[in-house]
mmCIF entry with sequence, helices, sheets and N, C-alpha, C, O atoms, coordinates in Angstrom:
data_MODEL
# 
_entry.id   MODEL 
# 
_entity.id                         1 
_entity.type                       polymer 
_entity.pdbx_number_of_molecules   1 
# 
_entity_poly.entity_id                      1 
_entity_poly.type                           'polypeptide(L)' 
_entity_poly.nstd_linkage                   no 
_entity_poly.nstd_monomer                   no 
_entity_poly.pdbx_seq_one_letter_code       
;(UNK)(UNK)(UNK)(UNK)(UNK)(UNK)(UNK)(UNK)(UNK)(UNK)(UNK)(UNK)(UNK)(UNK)(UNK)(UNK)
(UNK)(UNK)(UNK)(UNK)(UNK)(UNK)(UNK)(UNK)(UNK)(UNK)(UNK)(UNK)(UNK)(UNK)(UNK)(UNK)
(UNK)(UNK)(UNK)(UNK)(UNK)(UNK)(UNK)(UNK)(UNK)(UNK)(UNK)(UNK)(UNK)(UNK)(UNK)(UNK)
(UNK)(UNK)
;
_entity_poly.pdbx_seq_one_letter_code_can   XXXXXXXXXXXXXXXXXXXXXXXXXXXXXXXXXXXXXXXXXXXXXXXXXX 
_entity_poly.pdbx_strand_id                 A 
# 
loop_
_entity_poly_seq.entity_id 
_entity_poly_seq.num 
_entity_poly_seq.mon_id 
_entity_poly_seq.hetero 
1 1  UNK n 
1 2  UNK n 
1 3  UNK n 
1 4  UNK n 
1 5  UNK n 
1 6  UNK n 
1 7  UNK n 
1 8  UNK n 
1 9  UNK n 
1 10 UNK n 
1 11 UNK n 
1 12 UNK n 
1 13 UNK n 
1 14 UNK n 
1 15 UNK n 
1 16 UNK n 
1 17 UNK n 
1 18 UNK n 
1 19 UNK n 
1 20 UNK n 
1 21 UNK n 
1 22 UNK n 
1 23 UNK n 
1 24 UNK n 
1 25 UNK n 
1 26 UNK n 
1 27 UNK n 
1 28 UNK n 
1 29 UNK n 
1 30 UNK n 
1 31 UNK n 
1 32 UNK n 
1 33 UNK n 
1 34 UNK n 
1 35 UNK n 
1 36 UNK n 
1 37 UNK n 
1 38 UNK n 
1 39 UNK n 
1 40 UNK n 
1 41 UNK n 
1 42 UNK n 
1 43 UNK n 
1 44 UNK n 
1 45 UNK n 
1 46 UNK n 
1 47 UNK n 
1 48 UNK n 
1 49 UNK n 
1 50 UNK n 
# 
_struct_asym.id          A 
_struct_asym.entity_id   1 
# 
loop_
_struct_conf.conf_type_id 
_struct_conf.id 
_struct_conf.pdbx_PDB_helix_id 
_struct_conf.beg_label_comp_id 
_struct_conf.beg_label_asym_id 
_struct_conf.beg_label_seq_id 
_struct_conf.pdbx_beg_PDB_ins_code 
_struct_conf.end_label_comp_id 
_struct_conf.end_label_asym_id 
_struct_conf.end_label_seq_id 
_struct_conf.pdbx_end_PDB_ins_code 
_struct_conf.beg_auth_comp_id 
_struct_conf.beg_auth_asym_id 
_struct_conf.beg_auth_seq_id 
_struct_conf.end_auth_comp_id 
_struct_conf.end_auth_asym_id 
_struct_conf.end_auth_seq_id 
_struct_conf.pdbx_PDB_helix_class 
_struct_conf.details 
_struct_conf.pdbx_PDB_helix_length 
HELX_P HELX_P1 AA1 UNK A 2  ? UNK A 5  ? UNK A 2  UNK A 5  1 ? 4 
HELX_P HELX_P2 AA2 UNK A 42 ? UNK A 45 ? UNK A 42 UNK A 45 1 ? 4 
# 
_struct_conf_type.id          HELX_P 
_struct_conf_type.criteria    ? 
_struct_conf_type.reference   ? 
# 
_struct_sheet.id               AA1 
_struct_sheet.type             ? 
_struct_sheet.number_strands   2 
_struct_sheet.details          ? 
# 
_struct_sheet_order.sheet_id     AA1 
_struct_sheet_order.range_id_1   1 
_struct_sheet_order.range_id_2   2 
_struct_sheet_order.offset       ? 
_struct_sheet_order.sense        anti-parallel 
# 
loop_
_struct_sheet_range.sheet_id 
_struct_sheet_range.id 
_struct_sheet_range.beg_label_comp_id 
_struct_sheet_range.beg_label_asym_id 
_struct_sheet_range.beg_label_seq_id 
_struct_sheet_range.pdbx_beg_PDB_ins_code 
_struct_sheet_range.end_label_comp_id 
_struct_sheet_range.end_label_asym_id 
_struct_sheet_range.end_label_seq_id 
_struct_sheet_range.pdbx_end_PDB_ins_code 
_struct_sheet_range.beg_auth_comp_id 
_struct_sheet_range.beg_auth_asym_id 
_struct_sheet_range.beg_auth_seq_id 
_struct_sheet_range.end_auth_comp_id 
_struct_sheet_range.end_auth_asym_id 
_struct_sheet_range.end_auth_seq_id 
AA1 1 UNK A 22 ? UNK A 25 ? UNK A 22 UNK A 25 
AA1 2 UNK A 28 ? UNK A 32 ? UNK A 28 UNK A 32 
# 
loop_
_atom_site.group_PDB 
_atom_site.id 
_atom_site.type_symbol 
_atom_site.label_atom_id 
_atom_site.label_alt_id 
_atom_site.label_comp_id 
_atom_site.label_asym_id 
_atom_site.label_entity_id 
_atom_site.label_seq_id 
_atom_site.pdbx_PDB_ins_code 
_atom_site.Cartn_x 
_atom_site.Cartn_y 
_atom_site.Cartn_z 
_atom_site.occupancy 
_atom_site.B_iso_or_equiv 
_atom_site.pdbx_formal_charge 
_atom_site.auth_seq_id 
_atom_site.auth_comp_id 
_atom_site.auth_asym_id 
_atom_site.auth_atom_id 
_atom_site.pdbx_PDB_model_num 
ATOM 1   N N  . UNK A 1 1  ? 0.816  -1.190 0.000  1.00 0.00 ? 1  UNK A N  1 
ATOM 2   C CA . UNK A 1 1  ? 0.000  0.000  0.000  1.00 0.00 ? 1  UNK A CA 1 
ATOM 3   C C  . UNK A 1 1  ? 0.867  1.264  0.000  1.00 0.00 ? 1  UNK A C  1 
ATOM 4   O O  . UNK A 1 1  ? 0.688  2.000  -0.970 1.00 0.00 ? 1  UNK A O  1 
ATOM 5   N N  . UNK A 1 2  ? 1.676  1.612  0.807  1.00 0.00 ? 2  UNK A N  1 
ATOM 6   C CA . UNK A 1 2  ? 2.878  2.272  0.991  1.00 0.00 ? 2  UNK A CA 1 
ATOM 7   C C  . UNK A 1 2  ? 3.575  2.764  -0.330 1.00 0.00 ? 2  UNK A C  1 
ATOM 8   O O  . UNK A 1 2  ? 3.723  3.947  -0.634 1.00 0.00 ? 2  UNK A O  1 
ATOM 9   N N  . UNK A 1 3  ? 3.857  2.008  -0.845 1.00 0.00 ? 3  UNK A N  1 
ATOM 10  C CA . UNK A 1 3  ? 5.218  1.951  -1.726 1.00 0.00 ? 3  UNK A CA 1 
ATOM 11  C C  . UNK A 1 3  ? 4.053  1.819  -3.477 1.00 0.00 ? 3  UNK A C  1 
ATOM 12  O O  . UNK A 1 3  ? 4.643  1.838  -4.557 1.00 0.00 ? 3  UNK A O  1 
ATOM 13  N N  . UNK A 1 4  ? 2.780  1.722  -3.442 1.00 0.00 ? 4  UNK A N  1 
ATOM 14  C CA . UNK A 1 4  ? 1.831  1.858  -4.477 1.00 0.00 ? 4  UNK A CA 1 
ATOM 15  C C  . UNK A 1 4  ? 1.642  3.937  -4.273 1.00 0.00 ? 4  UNK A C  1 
ATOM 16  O O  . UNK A 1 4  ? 1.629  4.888  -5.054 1.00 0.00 ? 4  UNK A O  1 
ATOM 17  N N  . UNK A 1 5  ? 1.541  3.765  -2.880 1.00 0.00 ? 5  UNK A N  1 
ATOM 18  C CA . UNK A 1 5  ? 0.455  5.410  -2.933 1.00 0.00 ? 5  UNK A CA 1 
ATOM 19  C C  . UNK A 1 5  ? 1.566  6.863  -2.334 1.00 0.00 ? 5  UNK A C  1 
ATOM 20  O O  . UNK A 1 5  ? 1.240  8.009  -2.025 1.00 0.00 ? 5  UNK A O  1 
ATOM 21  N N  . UNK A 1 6  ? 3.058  6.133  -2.356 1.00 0.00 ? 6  UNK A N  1 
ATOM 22  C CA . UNK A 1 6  ? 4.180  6.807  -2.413 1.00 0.00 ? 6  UNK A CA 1 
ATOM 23  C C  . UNK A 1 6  ? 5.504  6.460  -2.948 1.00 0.00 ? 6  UNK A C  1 
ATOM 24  O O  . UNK A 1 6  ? 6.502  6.057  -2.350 1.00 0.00 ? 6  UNK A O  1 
ATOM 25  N N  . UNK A 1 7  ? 5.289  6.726  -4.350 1.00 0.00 ? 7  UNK A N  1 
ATOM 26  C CA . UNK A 1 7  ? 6.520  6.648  -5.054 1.00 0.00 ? 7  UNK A CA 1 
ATOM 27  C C  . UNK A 1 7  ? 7.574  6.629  -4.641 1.00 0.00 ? 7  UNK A C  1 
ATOM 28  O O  . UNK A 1 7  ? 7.642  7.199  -3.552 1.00 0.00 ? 7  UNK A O  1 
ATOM 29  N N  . UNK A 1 8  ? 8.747  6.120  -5.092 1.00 0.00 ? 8  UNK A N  1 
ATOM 30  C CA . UNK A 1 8  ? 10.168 6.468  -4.749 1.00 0.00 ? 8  UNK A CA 1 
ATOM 31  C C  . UNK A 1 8  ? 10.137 6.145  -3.050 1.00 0.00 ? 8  UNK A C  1 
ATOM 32  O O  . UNK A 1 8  ? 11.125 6.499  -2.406 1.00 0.00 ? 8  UNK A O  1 
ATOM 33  N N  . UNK A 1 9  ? 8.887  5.408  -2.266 1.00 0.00 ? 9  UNK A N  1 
ATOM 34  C CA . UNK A 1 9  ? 9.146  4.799  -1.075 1.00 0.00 ? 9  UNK A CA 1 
ATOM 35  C C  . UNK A 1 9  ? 10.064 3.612  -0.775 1.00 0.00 ? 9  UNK A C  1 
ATOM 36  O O  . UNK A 1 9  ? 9.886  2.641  -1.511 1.00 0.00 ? 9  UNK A O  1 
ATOM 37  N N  . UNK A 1 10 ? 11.393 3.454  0.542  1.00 0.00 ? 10 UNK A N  1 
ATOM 38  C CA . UNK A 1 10 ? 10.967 2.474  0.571  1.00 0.00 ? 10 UNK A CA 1 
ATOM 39  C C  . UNK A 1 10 ? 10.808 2.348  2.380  1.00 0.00 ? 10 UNK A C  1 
ATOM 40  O O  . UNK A 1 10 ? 11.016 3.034  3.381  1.00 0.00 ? 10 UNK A O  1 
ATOM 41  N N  . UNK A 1 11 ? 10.207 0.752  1.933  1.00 0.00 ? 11 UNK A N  1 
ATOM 42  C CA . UNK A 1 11 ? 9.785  0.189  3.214  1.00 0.00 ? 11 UNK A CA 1 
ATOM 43  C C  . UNK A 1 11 ? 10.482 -1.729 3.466  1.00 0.00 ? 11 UNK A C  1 
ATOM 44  O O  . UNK A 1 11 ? 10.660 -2.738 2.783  1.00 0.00 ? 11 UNK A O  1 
ATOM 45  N N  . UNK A 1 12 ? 10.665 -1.245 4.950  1.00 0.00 ? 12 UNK A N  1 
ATOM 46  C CA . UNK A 1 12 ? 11.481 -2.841 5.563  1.00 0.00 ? 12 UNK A CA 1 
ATOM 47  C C  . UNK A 1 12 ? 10.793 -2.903 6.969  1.00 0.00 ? 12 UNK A C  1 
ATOM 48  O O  . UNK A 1 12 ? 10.289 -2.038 7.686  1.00 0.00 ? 12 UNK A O  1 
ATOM 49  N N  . UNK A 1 13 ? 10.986 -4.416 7.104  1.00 0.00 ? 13 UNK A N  1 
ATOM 50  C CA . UNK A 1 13 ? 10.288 -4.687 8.405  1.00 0.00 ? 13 UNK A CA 1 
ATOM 51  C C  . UNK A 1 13 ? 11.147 -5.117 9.203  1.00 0.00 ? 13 UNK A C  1 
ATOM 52  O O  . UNK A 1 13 ? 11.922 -5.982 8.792  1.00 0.00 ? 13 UNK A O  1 
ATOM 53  N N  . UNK A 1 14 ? 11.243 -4.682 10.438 1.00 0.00 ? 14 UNK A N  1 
ATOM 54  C CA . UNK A 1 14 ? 12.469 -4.767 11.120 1.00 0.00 ? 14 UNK A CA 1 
ATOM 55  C C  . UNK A 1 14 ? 11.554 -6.007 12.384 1.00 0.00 ? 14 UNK A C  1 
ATOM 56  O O  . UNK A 1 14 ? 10.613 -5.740 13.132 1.00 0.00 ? 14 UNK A O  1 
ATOM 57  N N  . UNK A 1 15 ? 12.338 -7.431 12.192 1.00 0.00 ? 15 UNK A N  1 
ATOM 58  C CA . UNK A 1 15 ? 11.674 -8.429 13.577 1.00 0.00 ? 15 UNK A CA 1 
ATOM 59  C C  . UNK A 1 15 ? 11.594 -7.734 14.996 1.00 0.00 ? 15 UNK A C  1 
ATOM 60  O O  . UNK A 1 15 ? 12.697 -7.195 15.077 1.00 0.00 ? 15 UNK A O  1 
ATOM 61  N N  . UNK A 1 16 ? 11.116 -7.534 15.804 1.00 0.00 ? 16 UNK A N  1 
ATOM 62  C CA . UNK A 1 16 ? 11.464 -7.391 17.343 1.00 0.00 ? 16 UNK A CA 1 
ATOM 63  C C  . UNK A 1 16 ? 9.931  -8.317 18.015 1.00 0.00 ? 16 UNK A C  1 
ATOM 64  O O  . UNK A 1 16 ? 9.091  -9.023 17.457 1.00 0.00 ? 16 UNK A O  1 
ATOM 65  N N  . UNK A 1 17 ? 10.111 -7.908 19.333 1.00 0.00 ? 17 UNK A N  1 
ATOM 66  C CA . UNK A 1 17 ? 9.151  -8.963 20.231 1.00 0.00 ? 17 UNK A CA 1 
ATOM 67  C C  . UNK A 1 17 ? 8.730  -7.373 20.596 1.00 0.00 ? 17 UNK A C  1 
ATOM 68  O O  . UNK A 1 17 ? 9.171  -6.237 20.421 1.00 0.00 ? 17 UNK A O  1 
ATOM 69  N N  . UNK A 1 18 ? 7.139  -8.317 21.460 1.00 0.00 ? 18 UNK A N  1 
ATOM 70  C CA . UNK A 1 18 ? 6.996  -7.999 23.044 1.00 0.00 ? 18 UNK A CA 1 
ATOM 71  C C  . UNK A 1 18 ? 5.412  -6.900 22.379 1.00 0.00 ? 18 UNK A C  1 
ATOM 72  O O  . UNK A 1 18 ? 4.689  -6.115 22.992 1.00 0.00 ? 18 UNK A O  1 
ATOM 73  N N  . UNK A 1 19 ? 5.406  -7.461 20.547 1.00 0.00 ? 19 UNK A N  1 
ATOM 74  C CA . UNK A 1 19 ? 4.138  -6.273 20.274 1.00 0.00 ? 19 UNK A CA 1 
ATOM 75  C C  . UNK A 1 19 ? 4.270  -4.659 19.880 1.00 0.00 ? 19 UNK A C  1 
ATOM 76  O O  . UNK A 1 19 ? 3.432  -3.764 19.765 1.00 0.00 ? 19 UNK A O  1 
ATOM 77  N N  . UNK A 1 20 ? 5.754  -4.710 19.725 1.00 0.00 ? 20 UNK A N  1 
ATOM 78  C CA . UNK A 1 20 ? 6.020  -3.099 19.346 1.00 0.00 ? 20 UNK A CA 1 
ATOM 79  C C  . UNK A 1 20 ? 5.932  -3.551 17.970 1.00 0.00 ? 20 UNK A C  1 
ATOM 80  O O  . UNK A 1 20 ? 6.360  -4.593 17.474 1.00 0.00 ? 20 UNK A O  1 
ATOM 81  N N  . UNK A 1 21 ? 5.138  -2.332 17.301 1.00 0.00 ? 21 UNK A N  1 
ATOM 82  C CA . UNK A 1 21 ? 5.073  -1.272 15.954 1.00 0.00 ? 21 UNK A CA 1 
ATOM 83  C C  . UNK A 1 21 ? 5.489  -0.255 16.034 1.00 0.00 ? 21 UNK A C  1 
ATOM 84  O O  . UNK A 1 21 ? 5.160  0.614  16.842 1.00 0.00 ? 21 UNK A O  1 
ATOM 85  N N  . UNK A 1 22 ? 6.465  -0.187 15.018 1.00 0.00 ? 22 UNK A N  1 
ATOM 86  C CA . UNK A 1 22 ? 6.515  1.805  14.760 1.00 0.00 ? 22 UNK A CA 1 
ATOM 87  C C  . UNK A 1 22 ? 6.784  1.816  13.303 1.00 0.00 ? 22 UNK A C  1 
ATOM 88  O O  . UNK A 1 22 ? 7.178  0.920  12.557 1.00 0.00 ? 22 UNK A O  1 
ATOM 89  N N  . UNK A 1 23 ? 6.305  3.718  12.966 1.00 0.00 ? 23 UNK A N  1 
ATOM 90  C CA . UNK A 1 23 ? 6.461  3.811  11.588 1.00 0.00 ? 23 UNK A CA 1 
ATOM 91  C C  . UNK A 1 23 ? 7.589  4.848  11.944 1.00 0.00 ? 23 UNK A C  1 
ATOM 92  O O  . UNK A 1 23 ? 7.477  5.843  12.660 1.00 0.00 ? 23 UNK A O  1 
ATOM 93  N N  . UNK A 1 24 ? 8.739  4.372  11.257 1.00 0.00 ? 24 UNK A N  1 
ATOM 94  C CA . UNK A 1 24 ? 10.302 4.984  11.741 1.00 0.00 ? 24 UNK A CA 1 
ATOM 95  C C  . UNK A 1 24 ? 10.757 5.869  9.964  1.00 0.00 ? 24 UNK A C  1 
ATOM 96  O O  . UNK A 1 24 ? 11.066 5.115  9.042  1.00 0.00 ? 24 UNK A O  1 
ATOM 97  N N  . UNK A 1 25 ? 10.738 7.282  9.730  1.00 0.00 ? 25 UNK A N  1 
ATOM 98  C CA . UNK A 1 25 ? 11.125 7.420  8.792  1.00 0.00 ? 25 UNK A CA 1 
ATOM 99  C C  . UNK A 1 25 ? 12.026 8.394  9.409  1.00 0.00 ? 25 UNK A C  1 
ATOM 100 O O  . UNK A 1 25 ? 12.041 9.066  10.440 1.00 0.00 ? 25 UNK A O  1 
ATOM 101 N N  . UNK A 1 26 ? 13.021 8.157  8.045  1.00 0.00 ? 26 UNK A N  1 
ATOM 102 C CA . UNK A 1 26 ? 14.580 8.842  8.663  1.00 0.00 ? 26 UNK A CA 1 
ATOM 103 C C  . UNK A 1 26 ? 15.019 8.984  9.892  1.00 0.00 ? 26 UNK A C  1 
ATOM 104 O O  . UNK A 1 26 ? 15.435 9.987  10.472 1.00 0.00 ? 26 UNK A O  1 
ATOM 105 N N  . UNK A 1 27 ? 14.821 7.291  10.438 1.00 0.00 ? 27 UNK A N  1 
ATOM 106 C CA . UNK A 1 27 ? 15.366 7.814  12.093 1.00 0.00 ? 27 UNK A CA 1 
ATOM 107 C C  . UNK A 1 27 ? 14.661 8.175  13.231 1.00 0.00 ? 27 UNK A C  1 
ATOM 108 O O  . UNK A 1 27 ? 14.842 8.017  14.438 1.00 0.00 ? 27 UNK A O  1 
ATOM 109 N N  . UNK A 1 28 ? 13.333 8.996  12.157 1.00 0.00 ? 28 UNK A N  1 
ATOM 110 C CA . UNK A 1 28 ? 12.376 9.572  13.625 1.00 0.00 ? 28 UNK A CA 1 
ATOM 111 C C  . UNK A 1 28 ? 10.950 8.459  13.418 1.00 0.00 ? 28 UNK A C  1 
ATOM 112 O O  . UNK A 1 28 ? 10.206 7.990  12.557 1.00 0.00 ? 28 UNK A O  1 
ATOM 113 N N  . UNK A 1 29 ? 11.221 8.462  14.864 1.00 0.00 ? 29 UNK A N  1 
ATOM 114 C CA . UNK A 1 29 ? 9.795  7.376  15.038 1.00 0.00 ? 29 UNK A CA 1 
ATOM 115 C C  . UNK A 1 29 ? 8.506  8.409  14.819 1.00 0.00 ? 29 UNK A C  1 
ATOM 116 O O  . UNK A 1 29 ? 8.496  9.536  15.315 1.00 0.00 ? 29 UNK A O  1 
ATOM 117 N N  . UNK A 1 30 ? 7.732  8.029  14.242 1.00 0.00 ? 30 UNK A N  1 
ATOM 118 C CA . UNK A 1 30 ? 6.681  8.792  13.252 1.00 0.00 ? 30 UNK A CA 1 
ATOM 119 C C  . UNK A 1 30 ? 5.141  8.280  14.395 1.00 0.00 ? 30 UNK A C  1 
ATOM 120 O O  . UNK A 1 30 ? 4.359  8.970  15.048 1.00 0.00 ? 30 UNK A O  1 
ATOM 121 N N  . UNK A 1 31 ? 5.230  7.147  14.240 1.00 0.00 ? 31 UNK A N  1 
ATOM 122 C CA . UNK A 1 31 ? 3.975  6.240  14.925 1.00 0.00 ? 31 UNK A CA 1 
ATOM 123 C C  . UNK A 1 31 ? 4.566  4.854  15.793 1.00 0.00 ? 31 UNK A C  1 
ATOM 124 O O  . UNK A 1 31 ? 5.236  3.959  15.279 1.00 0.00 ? 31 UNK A O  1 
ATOM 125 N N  . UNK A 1 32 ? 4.116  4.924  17.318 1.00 0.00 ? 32 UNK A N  1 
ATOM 126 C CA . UNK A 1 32 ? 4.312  3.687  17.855 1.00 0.00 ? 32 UNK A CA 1 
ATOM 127 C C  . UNK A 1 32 ? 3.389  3.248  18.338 1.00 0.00 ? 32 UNK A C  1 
ATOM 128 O O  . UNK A 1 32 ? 2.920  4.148  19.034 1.00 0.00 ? 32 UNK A O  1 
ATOM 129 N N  . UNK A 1 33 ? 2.720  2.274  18.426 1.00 0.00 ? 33 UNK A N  1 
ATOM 130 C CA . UNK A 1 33 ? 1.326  0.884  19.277 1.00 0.00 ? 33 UNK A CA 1 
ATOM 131 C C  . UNK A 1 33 ? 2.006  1.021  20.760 1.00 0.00 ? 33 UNK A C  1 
ATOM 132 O O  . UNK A 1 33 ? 1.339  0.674  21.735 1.00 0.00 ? 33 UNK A O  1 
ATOM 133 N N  . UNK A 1 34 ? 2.714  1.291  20.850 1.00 0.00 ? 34 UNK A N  1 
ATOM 134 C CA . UNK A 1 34 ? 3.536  0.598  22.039 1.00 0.00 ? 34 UNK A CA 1 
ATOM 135 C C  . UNK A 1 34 ? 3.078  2.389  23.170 1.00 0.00 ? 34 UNK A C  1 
ATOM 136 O O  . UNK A 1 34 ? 2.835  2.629  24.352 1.00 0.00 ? 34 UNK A O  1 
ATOM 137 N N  . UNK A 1 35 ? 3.177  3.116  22.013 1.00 0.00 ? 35 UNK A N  1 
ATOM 138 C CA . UNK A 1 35 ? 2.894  4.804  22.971 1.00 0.00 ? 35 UNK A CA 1 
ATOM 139 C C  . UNK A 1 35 ? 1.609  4.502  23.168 1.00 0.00 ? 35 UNK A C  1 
ATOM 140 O O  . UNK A 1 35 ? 1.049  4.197  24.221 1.00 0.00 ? 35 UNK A O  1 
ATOM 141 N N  . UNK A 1 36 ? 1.051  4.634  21.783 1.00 0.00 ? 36 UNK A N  1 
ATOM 142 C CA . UNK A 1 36 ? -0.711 4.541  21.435 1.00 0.00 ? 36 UNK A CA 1 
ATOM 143 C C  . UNK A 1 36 ? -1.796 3.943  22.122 1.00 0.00 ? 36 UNK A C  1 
ATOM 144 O O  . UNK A 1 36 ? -2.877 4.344  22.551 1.00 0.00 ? 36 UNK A O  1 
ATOM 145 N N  . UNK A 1 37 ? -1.227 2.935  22.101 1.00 0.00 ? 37 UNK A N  1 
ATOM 146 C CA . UNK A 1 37 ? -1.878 1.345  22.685 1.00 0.00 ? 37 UNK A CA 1 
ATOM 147 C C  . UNK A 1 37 ? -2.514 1.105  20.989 1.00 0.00 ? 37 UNK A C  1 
ATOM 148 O O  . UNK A 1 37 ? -3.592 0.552  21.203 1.00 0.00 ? 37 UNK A O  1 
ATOM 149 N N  . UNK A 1 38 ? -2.410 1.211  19.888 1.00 0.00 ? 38 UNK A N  1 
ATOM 150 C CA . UNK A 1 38 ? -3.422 0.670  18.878 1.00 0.00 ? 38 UNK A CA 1 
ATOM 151 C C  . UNK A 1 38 ? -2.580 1.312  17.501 1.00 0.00 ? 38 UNK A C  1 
ATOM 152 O O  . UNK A 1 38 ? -1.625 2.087  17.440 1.00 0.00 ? 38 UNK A O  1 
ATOM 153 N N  . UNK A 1 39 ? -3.378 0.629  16.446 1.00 0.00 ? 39 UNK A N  1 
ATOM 154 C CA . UNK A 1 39 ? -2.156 0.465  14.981 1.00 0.00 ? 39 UNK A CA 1 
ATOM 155 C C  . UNK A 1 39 ? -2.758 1.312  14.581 1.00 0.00 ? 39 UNK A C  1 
ATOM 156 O O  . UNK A 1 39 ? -3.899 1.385  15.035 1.00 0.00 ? 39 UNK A O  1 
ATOM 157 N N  . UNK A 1 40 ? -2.456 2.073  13.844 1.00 0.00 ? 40 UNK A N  1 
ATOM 158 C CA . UNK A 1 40 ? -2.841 3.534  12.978 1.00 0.00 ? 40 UNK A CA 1 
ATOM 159 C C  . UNK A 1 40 ? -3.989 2.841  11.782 1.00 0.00 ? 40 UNK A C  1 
ATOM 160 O O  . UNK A 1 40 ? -4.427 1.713  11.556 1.00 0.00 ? 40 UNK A O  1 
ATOM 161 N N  . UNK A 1 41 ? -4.144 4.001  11.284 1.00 0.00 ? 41 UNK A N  1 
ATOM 162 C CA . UNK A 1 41 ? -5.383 3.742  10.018 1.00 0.00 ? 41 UNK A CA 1 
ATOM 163 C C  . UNK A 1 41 ? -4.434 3.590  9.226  1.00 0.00 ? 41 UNK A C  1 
ATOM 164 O O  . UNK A 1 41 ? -3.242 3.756  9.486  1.00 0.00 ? 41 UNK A O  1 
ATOM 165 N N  . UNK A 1 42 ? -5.079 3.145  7.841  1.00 0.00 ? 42 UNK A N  1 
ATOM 166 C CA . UNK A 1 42 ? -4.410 3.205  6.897  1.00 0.00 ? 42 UNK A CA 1 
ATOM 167 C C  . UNK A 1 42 ? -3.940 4.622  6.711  1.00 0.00 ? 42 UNK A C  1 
ATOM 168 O O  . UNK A 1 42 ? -2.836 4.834  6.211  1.00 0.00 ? 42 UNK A O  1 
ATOM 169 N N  . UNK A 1 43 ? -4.710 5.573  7.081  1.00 0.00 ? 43 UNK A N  1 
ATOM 170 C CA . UNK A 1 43 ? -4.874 7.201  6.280  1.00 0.00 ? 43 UNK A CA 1 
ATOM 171 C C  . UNK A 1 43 ? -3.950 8.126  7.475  1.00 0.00 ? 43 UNK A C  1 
ATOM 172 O O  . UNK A 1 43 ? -3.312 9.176  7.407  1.00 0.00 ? 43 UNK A O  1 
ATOM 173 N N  . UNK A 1 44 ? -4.126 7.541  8.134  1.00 0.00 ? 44 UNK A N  1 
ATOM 174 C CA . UNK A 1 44 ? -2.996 8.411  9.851  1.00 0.00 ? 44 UNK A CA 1 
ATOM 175 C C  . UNK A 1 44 ? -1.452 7.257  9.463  1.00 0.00 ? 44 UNK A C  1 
ATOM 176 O O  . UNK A 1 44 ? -0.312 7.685  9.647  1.00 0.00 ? 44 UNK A O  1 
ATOM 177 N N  . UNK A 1 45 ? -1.647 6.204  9.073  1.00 0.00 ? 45 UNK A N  1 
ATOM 178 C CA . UNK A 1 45 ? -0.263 5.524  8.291  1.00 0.00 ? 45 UNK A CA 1 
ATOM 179 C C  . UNK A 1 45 ? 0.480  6.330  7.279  1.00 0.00 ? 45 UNK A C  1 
ATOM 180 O O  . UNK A 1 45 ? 1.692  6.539  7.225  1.00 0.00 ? 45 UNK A O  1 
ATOM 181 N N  . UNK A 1 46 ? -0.831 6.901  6.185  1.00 0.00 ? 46 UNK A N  1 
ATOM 182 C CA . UNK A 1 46 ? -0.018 7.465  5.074  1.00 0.00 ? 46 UNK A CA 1 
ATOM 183 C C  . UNK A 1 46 ? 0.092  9.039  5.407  1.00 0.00 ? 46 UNK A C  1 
ATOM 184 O O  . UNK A 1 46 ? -0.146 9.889  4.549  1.00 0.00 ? 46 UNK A O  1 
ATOM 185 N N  . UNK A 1 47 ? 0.257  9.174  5.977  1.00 0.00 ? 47 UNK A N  1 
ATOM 186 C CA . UNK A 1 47 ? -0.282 10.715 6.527  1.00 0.00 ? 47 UNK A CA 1 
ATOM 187 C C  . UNK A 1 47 ? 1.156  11.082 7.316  1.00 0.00 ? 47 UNK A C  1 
ATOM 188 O O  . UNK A 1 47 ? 1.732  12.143 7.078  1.00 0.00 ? 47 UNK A O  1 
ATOM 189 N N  . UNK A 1 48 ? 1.715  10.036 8.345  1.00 0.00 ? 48 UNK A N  1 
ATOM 190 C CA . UNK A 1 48 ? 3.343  10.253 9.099  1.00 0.00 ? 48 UNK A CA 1 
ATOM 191 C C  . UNK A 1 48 ? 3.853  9.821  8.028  1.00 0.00 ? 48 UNK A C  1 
ATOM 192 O O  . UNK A 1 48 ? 4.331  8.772  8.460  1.00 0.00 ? 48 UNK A O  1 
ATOM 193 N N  . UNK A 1 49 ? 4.125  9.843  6.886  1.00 0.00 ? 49 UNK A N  1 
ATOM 194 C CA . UNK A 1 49 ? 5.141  9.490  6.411  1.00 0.00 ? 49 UNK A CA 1 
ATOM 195 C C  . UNK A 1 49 ? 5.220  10.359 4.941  1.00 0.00 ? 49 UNK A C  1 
ATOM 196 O O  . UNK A 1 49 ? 6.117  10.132 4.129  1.00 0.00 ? 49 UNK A O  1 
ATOM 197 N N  . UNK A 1 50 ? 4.210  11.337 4.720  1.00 0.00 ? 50 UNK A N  1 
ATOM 198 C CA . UNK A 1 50 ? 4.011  11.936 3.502  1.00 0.00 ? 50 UNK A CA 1 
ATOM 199 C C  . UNK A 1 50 ? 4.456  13.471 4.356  1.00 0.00 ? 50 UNK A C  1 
ATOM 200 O O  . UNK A 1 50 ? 4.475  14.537 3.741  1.00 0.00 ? 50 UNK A O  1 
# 
């Protein structure tokens, strides 16, 4: 979805435990589940990273 609705994206999934998500661009953590308690929308997904 990502890499369709933002060109010239890219995206990697980094393994860890324990239930952490984050959307990490250039370094800065953008979105975490782990702050939040809950996974972003698709549209609050494309939204930290545009």
């Amino acid at each position: 979805m990502i890499v369709a609705r933002v060109p010239g994206t890219e995206v990697s999934l980094r393994k860890s435990g324990g239930g952490v998500f984050e959307v990490t661009v250039d370094g800065t953590v953008r979105f975490s589940k782990k702050a939040s308690g809950r996974f972003p929308s698709d549209d609050e997904l494309l939204a930290t990273i545009t």
